[in-house]
C-alpha positions in Angstrom: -3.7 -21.9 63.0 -0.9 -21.1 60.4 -0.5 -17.0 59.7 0.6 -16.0 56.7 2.5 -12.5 57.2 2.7 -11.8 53.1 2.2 -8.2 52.7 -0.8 -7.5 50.3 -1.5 -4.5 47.5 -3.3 -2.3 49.8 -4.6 -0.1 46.8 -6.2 -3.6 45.4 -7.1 -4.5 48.7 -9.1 -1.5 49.1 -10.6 -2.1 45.2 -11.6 -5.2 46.6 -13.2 -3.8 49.5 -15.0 -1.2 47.6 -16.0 -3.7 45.0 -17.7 -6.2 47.9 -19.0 -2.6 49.7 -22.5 -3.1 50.7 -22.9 1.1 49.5 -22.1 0.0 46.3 -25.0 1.7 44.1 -26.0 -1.3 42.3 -29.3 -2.1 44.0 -28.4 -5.7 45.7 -29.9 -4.8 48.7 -32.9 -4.2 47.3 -33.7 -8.2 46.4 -34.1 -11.2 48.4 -33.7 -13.5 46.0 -36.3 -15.9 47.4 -35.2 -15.6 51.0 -38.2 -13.3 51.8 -41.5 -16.0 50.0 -39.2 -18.4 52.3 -39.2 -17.0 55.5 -43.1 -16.3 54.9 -43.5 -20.1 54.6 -41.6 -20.8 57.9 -38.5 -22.4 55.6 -36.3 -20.1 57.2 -37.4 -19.1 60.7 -34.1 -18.7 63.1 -30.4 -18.7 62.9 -29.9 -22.3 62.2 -32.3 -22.5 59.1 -31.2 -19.1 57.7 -27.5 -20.6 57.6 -28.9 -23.7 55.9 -30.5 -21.8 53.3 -27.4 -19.6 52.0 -24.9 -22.1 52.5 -27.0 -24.5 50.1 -27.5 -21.4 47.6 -23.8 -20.6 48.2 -22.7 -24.3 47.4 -24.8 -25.5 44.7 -26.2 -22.6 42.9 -23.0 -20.2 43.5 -20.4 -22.8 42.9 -21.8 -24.5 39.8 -23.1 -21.9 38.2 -22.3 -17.9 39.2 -18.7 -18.9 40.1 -17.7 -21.5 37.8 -19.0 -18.6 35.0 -16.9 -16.0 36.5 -13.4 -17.8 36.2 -14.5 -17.9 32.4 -15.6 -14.1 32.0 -12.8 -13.3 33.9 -10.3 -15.6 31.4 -12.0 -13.9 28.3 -11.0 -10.6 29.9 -7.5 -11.8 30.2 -7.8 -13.2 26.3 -9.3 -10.1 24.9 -12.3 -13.0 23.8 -14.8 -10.5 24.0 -17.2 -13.2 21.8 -16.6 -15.3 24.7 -17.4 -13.4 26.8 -20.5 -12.4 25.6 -21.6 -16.1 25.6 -20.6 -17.2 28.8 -22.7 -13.7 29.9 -25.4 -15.0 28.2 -25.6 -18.2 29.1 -25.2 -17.2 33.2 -28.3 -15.0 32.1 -30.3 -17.9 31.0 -29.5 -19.8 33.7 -32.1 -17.7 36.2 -35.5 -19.8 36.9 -37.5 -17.2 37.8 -38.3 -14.0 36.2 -37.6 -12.3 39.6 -33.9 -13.7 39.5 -33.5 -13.0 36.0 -34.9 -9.2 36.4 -32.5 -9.2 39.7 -29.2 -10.3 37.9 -30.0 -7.0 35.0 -31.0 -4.8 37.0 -27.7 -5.1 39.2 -25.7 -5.4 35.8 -27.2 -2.3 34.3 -26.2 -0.4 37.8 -22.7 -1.4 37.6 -21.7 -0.6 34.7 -23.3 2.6 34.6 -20.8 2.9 37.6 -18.3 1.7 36.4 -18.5 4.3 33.0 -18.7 7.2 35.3 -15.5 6.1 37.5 -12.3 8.4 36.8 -9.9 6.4 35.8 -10.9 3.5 35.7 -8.1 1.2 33.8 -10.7 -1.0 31.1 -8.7 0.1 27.7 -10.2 -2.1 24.8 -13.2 -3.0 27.2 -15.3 -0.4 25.8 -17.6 -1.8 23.6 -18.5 -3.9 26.7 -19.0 -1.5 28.9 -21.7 0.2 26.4 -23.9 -3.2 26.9 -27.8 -2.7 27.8 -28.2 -6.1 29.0 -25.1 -7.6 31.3 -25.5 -9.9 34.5 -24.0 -9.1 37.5 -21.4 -11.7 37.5 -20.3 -9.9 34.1 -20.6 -6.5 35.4 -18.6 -7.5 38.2 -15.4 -9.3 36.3 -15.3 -6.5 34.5 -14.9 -4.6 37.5 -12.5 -7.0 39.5 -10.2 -7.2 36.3 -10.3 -3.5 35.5 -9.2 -2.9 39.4 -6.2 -5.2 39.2 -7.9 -8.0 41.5 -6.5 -11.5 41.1 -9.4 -14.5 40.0 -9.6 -15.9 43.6 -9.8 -12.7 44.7 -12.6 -11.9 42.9 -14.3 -14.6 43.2 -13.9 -14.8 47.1 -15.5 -11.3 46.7 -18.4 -12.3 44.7 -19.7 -14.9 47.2 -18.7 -12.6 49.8 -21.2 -9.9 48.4 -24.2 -12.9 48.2 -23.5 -13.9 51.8 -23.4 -10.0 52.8 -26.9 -9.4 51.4 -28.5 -12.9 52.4 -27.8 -11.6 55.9 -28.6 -8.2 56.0 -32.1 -9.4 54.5 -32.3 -12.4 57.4 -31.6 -9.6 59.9 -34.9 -7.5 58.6 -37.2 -10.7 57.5 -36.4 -13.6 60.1 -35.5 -11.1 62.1 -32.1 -11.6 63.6 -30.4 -9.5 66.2 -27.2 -8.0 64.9 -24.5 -10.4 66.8 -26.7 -13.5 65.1 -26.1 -11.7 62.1 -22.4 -11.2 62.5 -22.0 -14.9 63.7 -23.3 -16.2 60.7 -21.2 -14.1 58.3 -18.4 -15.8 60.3 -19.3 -19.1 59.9 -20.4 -18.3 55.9 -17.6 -16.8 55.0 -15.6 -19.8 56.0 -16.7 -22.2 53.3 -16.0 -19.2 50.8 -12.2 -21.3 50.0 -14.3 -24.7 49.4 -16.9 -23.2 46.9 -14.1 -21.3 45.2 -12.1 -24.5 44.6 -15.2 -26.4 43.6 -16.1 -23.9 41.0 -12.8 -24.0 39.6 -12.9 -27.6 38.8 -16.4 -27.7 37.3 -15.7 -28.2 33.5 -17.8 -26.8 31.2 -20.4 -29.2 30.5 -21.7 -30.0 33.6 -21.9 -26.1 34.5 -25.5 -25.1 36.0 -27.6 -26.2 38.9 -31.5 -26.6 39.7 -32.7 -25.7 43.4 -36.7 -25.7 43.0 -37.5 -24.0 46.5 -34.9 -21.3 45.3 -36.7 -20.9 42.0 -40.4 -21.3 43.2 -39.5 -18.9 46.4 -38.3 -16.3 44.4 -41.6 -16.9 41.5 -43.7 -17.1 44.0 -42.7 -14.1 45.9 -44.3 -12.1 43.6 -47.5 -12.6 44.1 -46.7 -12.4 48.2 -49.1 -10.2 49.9 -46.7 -8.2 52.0 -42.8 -7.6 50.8 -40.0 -5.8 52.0 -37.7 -6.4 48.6 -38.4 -5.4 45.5 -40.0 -8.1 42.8 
């Protein structure tokens, strides 16, 4: 294994860090998104199956859709195209196949930029009018974030399917369950394919953005209606 000995920004280092925080108040622990209506159905049921499940999520539905979105976000940012994005934003938002995805995606939104208004100093000059928005996804919320902190795109986007992974487990760890070191091992092996999804969002032009997973969608619909639940629907 090659190391690179290239010295970092520590203070956007530790943006990052705090942006991908897991006591971050925007509420992502809270949801499953779907994982929960799938363990119930014996979908997911040990170590092996959990990794199958977000690494499918993380490849298709992440990749395609969340991540390939955020290099544009992030690009209007850069462009001061806030029509731009405002579109992208909204098309990410119509993207969700469930309500309970959709309701998920807003909810976190709302939460971090409520945040992010309330942060002292925060450096998002001409950003203003989209930091007033009512309705934002996450992915939005969070470019805003990433770019107002100085982060770099592959950075950000590292972070972003660092923060899905992060929460996938932690829910595994309470609905599967898993014992802690079967939760560390599989952020491990996750995170590795983090470089892969980045790359393969960044090449996904814009018409063929968006992907379909039906036992994502129907897990998360039909979670609803689930007698018992840990996460919030």
């Amino acid at each position: 294994m090659e190391h690179s000995f290239t010295q970092p920004n520590p203070l956007q280092l530790n943006r990052l860090l705090q942006l991908c925080s897991a006591n971050l108040p925007v509420g992502g622990f809270s949801f499953s998104q779907g994982l929960e209506y799938a363990v119930e159905q014996q979908w997911v049921h040990d170590s092996s199956s959990t990794q199958k499940w977000i690494e499918l999520n993380l490849s298709i539905a992440l990749a395609n859709t969340d991540i390939a979105i955020l290099q544009r976000l992030y690009q209007a940012l850069i462009d001061r195209q806030l029509s731009d994005f405002r579109q992208w934003d909204e098309m990410l938002i119509a993207s969700r196949e469930s309500y309970e995805l959709h309701m998920a995606d807003l909810a976190m939104g709302k939460a971090l930029l409520r945040l992010l208004n309330q942060l002292d100093g925060l450096n998002a000059e001409g950003l203003e009018d989209l930091l007033a928005s009512t309705d934002m996804s996450f992915v939005g919320a969070f470019s805003i974030a990433a770019y107002s902190f100085g982060l770099d795109l592959i950075s950000a986007q590292s972070g972003y399917c660092w923060t899905y992974i992060d929460n996938q487990v932690a829910a595994a760890t309470k609905l599967v369950p898993l014992g802690q070191t079967q939760g560390q091992n599989l952020l491990f092996a996750l995170s590795k394919h983090i470089p892969d999804v980045v790359k393969q969002a960044n090449l996904v032009s814009d018409d063929k953005i968006g992907a379909s997973l039906p036992h994502l969608a129907m897990a998360s619909a039909w979670h609803e209606d689930q007698y018992t639940r840990l996460f919030r629907s």
